[in-house]
Backbone bond lengths (Angstrom), bond angles and torsions (degrees), N, CA, C in turn:
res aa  C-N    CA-C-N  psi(-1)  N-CA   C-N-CA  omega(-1)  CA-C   N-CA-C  phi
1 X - - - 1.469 - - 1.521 110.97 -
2 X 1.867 135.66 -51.89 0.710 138.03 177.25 1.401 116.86 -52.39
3 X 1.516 104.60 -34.73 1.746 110.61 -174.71 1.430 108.30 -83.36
4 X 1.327 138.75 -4.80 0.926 162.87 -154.94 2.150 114.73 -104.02
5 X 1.637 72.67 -49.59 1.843 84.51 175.02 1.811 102.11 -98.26
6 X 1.327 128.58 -16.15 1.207 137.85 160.28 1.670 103.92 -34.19
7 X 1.611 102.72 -78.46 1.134 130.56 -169.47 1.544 110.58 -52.81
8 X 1.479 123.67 -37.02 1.218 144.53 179.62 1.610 105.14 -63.20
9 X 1.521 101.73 -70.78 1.536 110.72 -178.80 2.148 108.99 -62.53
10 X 1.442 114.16 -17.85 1.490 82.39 158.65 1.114 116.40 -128.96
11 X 1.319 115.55 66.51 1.661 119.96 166.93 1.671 99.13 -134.25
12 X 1.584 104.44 -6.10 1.569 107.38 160.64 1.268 118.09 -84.41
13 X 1.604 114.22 -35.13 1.347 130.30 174.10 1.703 96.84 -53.29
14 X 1.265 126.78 -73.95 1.575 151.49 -175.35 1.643 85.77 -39.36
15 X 1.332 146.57 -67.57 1.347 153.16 -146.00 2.058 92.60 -80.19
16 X 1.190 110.29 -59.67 1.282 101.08 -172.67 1.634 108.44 -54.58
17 X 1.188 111.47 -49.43 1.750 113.81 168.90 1.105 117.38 -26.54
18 X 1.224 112.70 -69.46 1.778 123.39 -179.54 1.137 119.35 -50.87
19 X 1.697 122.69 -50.48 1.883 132.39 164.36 1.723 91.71 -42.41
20 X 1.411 127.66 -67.67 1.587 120.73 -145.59 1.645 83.77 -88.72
21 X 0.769 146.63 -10.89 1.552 125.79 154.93 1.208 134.18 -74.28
22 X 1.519 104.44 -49.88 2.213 106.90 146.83 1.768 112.16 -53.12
23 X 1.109 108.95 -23.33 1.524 89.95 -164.47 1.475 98.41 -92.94
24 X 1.127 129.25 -27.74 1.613 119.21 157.66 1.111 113.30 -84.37
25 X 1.331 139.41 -28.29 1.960 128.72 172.22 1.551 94.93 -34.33
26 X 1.586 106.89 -52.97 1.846 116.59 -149.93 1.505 92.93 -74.02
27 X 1.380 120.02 -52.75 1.797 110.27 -178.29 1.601 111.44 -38.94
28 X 1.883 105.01 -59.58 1.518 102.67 -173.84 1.595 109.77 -50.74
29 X 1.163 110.10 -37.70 1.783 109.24 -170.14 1.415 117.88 -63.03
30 X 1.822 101.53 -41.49 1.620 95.36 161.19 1.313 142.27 -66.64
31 X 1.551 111.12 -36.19 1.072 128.12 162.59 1.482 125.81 -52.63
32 X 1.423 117.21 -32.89 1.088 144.27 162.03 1.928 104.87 -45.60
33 X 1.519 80.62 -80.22 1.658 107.90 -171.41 1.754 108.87 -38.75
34 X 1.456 90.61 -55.13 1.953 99.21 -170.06 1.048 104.61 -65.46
35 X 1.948 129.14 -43.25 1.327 115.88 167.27 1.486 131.82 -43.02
36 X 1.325 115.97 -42.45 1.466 108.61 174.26 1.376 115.54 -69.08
37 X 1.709 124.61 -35.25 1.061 132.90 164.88 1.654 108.40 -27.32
38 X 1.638 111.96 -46.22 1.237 114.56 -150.54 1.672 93.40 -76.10
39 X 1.236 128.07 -42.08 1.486 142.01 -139.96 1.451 81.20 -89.18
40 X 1.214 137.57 -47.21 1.641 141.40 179.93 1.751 94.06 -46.40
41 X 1.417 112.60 -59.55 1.136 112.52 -144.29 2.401 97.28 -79.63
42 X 1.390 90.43 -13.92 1.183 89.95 153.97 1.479 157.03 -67.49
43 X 1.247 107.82 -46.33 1.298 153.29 98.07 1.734 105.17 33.17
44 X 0.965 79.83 -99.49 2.016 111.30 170.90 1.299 102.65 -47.99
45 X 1.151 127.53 -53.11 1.225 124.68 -169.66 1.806 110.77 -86.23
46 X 0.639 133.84 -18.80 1.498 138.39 -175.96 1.336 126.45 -112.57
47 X 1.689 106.83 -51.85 1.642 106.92 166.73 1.668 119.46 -66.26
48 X 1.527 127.37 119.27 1.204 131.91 -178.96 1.277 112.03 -75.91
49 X 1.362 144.25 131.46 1.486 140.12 164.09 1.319 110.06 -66.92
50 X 1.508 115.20 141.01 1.381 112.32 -173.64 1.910 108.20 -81.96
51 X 1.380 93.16 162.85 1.676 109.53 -169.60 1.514 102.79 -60.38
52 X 1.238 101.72 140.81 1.705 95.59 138.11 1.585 129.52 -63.83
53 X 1.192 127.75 113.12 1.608 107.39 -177.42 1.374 101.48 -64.21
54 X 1.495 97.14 145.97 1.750 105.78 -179.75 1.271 105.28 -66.43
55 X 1.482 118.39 165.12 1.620 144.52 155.64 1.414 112.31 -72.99
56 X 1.596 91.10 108.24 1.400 90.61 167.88 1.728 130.35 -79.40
57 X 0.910 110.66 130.75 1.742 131.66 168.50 1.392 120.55 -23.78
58 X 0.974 175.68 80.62 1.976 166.84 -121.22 1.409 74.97 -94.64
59 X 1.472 108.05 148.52 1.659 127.64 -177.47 1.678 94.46 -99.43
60 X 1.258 110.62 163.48 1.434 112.85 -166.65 1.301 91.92 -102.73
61 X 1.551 112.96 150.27 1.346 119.16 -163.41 1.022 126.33 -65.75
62 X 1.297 117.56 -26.99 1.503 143.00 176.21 1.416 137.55 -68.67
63 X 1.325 97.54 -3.48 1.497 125.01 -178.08 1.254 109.33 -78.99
64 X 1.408 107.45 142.33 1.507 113.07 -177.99 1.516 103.44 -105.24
65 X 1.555 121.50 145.15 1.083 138.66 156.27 1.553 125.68 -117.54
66 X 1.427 97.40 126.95 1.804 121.81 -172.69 1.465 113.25 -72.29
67 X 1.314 130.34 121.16 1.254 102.76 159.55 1.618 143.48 -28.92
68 X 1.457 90.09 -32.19 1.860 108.56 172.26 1.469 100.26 -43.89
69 X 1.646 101.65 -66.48 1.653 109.98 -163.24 1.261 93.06 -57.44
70 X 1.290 137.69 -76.02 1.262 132.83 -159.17 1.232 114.26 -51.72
71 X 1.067 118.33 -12.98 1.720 111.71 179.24 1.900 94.33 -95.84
72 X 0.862 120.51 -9.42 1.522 96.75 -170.27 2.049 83.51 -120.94
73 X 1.134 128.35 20.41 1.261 119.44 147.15 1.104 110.69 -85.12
74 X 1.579 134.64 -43.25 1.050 113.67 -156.35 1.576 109.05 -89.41
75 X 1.557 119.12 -14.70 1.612 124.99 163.68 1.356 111.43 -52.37
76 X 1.452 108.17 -42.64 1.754 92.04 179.34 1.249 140.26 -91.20
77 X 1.892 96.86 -1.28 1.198 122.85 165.08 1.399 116.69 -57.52
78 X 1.562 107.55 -59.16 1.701 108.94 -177.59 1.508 100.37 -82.84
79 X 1.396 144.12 -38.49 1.429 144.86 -175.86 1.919 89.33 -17.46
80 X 0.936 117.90 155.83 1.749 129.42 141.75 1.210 130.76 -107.43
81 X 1.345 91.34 120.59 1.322 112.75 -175.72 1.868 121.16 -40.98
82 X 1.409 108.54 125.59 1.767 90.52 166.43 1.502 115.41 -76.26
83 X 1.397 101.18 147.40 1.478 126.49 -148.53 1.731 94.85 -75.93
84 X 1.640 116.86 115.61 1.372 115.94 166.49 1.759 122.03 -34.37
85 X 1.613 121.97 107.27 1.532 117.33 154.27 1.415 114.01 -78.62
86 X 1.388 125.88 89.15 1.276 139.71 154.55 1.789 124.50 -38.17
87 X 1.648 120.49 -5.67 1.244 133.00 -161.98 1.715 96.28 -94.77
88 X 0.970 155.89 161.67 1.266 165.83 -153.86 1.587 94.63 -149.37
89 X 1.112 119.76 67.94 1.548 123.00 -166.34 1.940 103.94 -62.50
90 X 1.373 100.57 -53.48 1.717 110.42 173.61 1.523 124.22 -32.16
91 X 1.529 99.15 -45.74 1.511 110.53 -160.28 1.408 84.16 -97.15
92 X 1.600 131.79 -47.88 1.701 114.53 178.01 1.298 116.35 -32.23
93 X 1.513 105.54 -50.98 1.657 108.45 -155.59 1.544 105.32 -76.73
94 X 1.443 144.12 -4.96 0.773 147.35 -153.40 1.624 90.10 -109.60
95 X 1.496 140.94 7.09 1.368 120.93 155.03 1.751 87.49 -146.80
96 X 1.219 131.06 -16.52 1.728 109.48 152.62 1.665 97.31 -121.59
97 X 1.648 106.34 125.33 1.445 132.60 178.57 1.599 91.36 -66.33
98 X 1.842 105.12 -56.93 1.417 86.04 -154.43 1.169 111.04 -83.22
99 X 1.349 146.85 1.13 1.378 122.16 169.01 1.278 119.34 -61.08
100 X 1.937 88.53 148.56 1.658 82.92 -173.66 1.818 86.89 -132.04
101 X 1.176 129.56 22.98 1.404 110.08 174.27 1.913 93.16 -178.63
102 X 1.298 107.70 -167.38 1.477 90.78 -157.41 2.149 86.18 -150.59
103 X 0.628 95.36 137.25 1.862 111.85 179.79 1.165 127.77 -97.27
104 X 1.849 146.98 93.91 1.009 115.15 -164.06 1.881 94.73 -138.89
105 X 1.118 105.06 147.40 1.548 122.56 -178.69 1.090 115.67 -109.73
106 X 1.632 104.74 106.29 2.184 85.93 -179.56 1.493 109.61 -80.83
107 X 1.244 102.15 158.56 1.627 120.04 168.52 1.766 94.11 83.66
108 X 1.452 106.16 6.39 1.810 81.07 171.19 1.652 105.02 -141.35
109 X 0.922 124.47 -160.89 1.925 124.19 -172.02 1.772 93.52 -81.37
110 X 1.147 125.83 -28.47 1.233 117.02 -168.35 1.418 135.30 -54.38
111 X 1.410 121.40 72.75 1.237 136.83 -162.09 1.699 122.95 -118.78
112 X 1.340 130.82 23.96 1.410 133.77 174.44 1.154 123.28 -83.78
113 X 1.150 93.83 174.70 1.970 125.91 169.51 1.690 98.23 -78.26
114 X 1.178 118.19 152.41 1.371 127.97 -168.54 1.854 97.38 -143.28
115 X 1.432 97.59 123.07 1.684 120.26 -157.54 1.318 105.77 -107.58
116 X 1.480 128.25 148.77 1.308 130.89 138.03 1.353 125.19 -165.36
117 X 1.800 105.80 128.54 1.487 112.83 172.34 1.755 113.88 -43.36
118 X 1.243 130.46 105.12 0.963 127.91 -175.28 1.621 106.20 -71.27
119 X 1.572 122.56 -26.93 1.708 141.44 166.37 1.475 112.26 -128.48
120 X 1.571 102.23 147.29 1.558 103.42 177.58 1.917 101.18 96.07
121 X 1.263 81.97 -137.65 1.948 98.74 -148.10 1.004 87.52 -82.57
122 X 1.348 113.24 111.70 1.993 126.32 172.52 1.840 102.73 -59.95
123 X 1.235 108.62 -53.97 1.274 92.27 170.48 1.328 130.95 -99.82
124 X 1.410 128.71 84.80 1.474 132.79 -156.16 1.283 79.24 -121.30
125 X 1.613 150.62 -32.71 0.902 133.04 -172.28 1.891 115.76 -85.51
126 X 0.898 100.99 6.70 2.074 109.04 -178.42 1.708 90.23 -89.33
127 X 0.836 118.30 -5.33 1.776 119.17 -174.40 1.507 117.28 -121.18
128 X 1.546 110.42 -35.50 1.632 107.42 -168.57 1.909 91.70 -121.37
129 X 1.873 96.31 155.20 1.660 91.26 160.74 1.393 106.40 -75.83
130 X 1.553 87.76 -163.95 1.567 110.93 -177.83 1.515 108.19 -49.11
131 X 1.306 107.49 -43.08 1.560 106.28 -172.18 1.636 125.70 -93.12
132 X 1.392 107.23 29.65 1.812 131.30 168.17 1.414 88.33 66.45
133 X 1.288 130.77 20.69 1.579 112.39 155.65 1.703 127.31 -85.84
134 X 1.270 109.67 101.85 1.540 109.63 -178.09 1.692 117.63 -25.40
135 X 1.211 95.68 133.34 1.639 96.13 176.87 1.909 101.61 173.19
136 X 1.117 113.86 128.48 1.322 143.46 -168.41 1.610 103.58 -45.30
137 X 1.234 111.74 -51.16 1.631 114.42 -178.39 1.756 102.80 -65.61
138 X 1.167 134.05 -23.47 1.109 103.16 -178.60 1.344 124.25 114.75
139 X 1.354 109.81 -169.11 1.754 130.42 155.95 1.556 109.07 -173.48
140 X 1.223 98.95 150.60 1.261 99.29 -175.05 1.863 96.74 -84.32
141 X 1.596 87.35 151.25 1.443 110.59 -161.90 1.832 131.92 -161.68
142 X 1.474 104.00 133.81 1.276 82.37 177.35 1.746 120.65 -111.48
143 X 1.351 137.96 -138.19 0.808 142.70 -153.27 1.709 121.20 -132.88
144 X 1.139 142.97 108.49 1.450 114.12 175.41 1.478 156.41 -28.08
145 X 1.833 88.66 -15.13 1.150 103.23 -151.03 1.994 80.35 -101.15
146 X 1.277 97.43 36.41 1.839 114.03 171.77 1.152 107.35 -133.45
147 X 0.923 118.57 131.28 1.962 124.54 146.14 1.302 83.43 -55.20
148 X 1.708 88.92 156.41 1.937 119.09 161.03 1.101 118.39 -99.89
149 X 1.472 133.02 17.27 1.162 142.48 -155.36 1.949 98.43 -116.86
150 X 1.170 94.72 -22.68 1.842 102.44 174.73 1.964 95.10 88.72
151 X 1.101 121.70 14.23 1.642 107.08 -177.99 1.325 126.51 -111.43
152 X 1.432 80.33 36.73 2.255 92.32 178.56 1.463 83.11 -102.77
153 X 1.672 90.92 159.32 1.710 90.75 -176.00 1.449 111.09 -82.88
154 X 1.343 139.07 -5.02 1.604 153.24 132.67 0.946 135.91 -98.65
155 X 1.541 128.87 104.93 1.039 128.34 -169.81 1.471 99.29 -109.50
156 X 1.644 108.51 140.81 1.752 104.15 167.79 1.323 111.55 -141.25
157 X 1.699 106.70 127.92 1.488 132.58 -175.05 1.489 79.58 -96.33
158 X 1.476 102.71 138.44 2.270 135.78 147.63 0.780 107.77 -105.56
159 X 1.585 122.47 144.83 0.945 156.02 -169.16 1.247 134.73 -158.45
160 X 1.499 145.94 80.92 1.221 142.86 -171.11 1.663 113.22 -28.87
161 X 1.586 117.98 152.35 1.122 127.07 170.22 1.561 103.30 -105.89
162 X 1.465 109.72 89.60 1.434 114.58 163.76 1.323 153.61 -55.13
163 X 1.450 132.19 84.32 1.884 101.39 -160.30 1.496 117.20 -39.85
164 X 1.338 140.83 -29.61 1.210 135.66 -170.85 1.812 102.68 -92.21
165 X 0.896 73.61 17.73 1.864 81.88 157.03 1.963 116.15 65.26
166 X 1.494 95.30 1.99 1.311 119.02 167.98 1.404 110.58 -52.45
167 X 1.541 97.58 162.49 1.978 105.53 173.65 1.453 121.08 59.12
168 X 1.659 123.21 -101.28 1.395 114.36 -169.65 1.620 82.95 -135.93
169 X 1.072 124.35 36.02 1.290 113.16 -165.89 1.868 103.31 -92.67
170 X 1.416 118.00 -19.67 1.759 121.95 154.49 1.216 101.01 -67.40
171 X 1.081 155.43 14.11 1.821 132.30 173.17 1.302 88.13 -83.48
172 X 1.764 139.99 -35.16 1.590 121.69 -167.28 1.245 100.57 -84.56
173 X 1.842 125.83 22.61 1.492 117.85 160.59 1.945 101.55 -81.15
174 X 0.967 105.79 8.59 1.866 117.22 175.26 1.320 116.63 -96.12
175 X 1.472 110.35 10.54 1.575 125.36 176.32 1.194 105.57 -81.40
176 X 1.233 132.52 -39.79 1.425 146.96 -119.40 1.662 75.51 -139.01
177 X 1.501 117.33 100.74 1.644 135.34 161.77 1.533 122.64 -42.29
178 X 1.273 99.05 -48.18 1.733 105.37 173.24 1.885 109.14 -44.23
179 X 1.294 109.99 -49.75 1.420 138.71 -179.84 1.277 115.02 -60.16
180 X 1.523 117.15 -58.22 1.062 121.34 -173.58 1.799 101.43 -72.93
181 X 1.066 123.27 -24.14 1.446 124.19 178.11 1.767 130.96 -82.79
182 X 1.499 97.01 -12.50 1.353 119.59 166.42 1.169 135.40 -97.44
183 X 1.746 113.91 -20.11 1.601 122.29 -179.70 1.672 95.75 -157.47
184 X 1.792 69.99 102.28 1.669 100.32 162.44 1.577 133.69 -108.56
185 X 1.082 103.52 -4.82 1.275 132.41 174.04 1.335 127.61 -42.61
186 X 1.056 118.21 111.58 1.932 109.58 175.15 1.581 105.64 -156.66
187 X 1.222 76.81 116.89 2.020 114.62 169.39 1.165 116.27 -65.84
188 X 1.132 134.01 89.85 1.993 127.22 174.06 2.154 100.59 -101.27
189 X 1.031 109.28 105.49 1.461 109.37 166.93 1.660 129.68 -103.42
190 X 1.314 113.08 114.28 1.373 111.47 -153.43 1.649 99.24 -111.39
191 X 1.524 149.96 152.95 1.349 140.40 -172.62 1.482 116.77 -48.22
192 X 1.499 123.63 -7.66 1.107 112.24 -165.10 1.595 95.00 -149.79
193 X 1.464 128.91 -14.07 1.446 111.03 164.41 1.589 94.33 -126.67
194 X 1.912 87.58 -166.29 1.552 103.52 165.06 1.367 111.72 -126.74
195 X 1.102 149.70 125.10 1.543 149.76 158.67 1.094 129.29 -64.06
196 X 1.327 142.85 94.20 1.562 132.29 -169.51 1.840 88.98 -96.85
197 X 1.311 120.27 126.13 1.724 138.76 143.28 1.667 108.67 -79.46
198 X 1.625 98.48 153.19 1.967 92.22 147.04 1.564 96.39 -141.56
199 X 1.598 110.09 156.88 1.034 97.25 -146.36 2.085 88.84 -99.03
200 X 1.409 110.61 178.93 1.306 119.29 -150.85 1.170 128.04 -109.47
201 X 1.707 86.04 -59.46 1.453 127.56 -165.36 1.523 112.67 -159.71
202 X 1.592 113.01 129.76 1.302 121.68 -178.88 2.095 109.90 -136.36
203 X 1.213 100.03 119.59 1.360 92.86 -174.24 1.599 100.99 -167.86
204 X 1.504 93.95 162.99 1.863 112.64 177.16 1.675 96.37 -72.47
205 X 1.673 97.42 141.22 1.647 115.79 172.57 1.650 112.94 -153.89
206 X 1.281 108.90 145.18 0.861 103.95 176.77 1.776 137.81 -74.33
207 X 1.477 111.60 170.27 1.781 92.90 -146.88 1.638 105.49 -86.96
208 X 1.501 118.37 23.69 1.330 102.57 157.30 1.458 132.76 -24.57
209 X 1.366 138.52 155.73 1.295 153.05 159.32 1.792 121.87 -72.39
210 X 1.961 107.93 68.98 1.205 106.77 -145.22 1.512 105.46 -56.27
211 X 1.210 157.21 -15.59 1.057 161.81 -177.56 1.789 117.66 -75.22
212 X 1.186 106.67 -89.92 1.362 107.76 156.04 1.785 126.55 -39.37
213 X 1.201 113.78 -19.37 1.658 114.46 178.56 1.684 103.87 -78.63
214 X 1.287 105.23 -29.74 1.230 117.54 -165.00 1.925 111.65 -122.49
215 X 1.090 111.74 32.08 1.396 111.36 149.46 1.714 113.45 64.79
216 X 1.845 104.16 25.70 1.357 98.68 -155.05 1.168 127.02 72.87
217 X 1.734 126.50 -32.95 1.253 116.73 -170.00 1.665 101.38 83.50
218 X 1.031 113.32 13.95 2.157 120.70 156.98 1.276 114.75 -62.52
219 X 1.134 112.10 -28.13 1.513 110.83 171.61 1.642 123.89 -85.34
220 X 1.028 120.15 103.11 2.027 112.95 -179.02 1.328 123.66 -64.92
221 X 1.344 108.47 0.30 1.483 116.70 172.51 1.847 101.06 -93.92
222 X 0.896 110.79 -65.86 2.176 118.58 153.20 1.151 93.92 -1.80
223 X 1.954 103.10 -74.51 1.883 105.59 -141.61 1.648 84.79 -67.59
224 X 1.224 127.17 -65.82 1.261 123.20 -156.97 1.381 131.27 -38.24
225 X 1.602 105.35 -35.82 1.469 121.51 -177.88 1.600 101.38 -80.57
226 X 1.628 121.15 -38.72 1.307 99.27 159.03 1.719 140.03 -88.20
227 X 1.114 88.02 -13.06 1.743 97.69 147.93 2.015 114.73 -27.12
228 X 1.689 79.11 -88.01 1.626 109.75 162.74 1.857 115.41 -12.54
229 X 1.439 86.88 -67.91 1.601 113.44 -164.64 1.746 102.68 -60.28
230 X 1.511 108.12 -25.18 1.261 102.00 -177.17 1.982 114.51 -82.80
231 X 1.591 87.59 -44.66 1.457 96.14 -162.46 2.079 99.96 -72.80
232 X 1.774 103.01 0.89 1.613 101.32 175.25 2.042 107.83 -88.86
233 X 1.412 110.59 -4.32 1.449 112.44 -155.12 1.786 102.69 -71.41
234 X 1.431 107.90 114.35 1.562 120.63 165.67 1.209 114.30 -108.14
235 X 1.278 124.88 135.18 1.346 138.71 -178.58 1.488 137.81 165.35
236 X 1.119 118.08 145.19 1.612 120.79 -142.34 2.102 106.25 -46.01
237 X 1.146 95.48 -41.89 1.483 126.19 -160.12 1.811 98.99 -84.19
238 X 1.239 111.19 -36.07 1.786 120.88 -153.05 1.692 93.74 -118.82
239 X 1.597 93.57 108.53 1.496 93.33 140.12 1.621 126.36 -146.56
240 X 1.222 103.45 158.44 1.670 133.28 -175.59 1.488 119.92 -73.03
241 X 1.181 114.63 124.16 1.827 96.37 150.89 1.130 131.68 -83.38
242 X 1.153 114.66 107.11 1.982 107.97 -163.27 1.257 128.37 -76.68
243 X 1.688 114.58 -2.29 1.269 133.43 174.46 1.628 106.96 -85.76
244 X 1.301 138.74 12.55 1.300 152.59 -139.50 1.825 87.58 -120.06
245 X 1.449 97.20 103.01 1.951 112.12 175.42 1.722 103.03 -76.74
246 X 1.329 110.22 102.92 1.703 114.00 161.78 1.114 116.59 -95.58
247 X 0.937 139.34 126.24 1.446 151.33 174.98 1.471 112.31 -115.50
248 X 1.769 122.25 -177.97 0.944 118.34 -163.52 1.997 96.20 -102.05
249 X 1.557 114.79 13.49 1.413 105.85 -171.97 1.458 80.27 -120.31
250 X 1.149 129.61 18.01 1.458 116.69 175.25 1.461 125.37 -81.16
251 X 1.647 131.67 149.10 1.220 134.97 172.28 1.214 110.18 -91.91
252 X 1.445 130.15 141.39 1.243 127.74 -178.96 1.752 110.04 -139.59
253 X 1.191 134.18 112.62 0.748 121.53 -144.81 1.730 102.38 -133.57
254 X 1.399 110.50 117.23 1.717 122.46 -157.29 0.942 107.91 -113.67
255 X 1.545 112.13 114.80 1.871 120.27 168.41 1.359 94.24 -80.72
256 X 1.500 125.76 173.07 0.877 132.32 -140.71 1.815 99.78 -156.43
257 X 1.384 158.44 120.35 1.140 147.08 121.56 1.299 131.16 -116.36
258 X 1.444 116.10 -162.90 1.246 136.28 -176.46 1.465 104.33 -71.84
259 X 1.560 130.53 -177.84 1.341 125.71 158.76 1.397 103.42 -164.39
260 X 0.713 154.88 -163.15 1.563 148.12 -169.73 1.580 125.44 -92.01
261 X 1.535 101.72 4.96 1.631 115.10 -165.66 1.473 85.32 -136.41
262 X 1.695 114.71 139.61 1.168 123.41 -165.91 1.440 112.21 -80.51
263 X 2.080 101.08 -6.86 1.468 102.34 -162.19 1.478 115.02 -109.20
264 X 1.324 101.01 16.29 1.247 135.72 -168.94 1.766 127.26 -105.77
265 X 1.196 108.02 154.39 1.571 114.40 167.57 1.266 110.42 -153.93
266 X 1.706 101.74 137.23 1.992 97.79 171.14 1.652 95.35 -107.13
267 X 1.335 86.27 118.05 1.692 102.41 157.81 1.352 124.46 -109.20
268 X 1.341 108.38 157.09 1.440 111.54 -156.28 1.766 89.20 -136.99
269 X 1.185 143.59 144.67 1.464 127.69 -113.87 1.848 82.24 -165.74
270 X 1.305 112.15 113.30 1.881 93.22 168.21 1.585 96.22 -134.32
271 X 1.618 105.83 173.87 1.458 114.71 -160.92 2.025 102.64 -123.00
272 X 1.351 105.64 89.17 1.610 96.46 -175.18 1.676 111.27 -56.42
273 X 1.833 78.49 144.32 1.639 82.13 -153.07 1.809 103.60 -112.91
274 X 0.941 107.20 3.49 2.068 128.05 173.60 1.954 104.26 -114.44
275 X 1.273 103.61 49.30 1.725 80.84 -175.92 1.425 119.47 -80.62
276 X 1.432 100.64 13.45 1.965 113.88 -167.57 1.750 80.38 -74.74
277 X 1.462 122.20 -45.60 1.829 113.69 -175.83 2.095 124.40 -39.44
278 X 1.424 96.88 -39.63 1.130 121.69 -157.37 1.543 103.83 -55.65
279 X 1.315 141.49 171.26 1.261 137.04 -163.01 1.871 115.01 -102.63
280 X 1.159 137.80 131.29 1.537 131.11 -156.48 1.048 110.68 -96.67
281 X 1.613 116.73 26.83 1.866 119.14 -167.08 1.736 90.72 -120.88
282 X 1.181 107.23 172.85 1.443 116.20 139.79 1.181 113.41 -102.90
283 X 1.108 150.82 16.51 1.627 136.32 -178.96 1.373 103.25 -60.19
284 X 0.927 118.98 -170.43 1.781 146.45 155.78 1.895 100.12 -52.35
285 X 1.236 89.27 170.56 1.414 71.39 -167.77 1.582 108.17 -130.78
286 X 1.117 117.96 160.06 1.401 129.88 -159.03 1.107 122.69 -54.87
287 X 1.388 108.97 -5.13 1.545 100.32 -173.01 1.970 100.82 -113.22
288 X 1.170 108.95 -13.14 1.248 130.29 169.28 1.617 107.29 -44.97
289 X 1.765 105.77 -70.26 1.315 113.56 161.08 1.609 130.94 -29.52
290 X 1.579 108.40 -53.22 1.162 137.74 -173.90 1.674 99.67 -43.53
291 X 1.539 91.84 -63.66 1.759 105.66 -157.60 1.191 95.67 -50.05
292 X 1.636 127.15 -60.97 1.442 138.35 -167.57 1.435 104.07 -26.28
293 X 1.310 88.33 -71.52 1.693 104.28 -165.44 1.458 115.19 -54.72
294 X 1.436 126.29 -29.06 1.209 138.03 165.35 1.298 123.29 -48.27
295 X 1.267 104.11 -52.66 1.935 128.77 -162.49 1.539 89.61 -84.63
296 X 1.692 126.95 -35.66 1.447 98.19 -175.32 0.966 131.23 -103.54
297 X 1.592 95.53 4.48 1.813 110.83 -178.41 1.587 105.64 71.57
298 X 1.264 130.38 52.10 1.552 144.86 172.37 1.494 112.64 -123.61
């Protein structure tokens, strides 16, 4: 009888387990779920679809043309165009303050707002989205110990590795060589430029604090040796382009995730390739200004 109610009392024990393990699997999944919901609905709201260019009109035959005109058609013909910002920076900042620029990867999910506590909890963003609502997935984010302007010679964006394929969790589609050799591409859009990267180098590292380990990278003997350190990385999972020119005026610009070892990070490593755009001050940086003026209506 005793062995009987033994057996009874832990297969109720065993049964309650399973309820409070579905019943939080299903919370994380929603929580999960609605978060991306949220970043969609961001998304929508901020990224602009580009125009149709209009149809032009046939000019009536009779029209006279000036050398004037013709000389300033054909200037604006070859002129180049400034590069469409598709980001709705105004309406972003109006449910995430801190973004200050926006990240996008073609051919993979990687499509956000890019955050940072400029004071306070450096990592407040490994916990909340874009819009300071707590939640486990995150936002991608960087650090103070960066300008937002992209002109430290390392910059590093985090990003959770999501099972639902959220956050930075496509950068380990850079495992797979075919992949990494076809989409190199990376979009950084800031209120007032555009950043084109290509990417370099993708590989397992260990989970040092690349910034702080390395002094900012103030030192050009630092950057160089990790320059070096990158374009030396062999490994089953990680590869390099070794034809990839680093210099000491170079931008290098490091996503950042999870990987299956706690002591670990896969970074995926790109080389900005327009840095003539970038700003020639050290001040604060322009888009900093921007937000202010946005958020207070001045």
């Amino acid at each position: 009888m005793n062995k009987n109610n033994n057996n009874r009392f832990l297969f109720n024990i065993l049964a309650a387990i399973a309820v409070i393990c579905v019943l939080v699997g299903g919370l994380l999944w929603y929580k999960t779920r609605s978060g991306k919901d949220v970043y969609a609905d961001i998304q929508k709201s901020t990224v602009e679809e580009p125009e149709e260019p209009p149809v032009e009109e046939a000019a009536e035959e009779d029209t006279a043309v000036t050398a004037e005109a013709a000389q300033a058609a054909t200037t604006a013909a070859t002129a180049a165009p400034a590069e469409e910002i598709p980001i709705d920076f105004a309406t972003l900042w109006q449910t995430c303050p801190d973004a200050y620029s926006w990240i996008r990867i073609p051919n993979t999910q990687v499509d956000y707002p890019v955050c940072q506590m400029v004071e306070g909890d450096q990592s407040f963003y490994l916990n909340h989205r874009a819009d300071k609502v707590a939640e486990f997935a995150g936002a991608i984010y960087s650090e103070n110990y960066n300008r937002r302007d992209y002109t430290d010679p390392v910059t590093v964006l985090y990003g959770h590795d999501m099972s639902n394929g959220s956050m930075f969790q496509n950068l380990h589609l850079y495992e797979d060589r075919a992949f990494f050799e076809k989409n190199k591409d990376v979009i950084v859009y800031l209120p007032d430029r555009v950043l084109h990267y290509k990417i370099f180098a993708a590989y397992n590292y260990d989970d040092r604090h690349l910034l702080l380990a390395n002094d900012n990278f103030t030192d050009p003997y630092v950057l160089d040796k990790f320059q070096q350190e990158i374009l030396a990385q062999q490994s089953m999972t990680g590869f390099v382009d070794q034809n990839t020119l680093l210099t000491k005026d170079s931008h290098i610009l490091t996503l950042s995730t999870c990987n299956a070892y706690d002591d670990q990070r896969y970074l995926v490593q790109c080389l900005l390739m327009n840095p003539e755009v970038l700003p020639k001050t050290d001040s604060t940086t322009v888009q900093d200004g921007a937000a202010e003026e946005a958020q207070t209506g001045r």
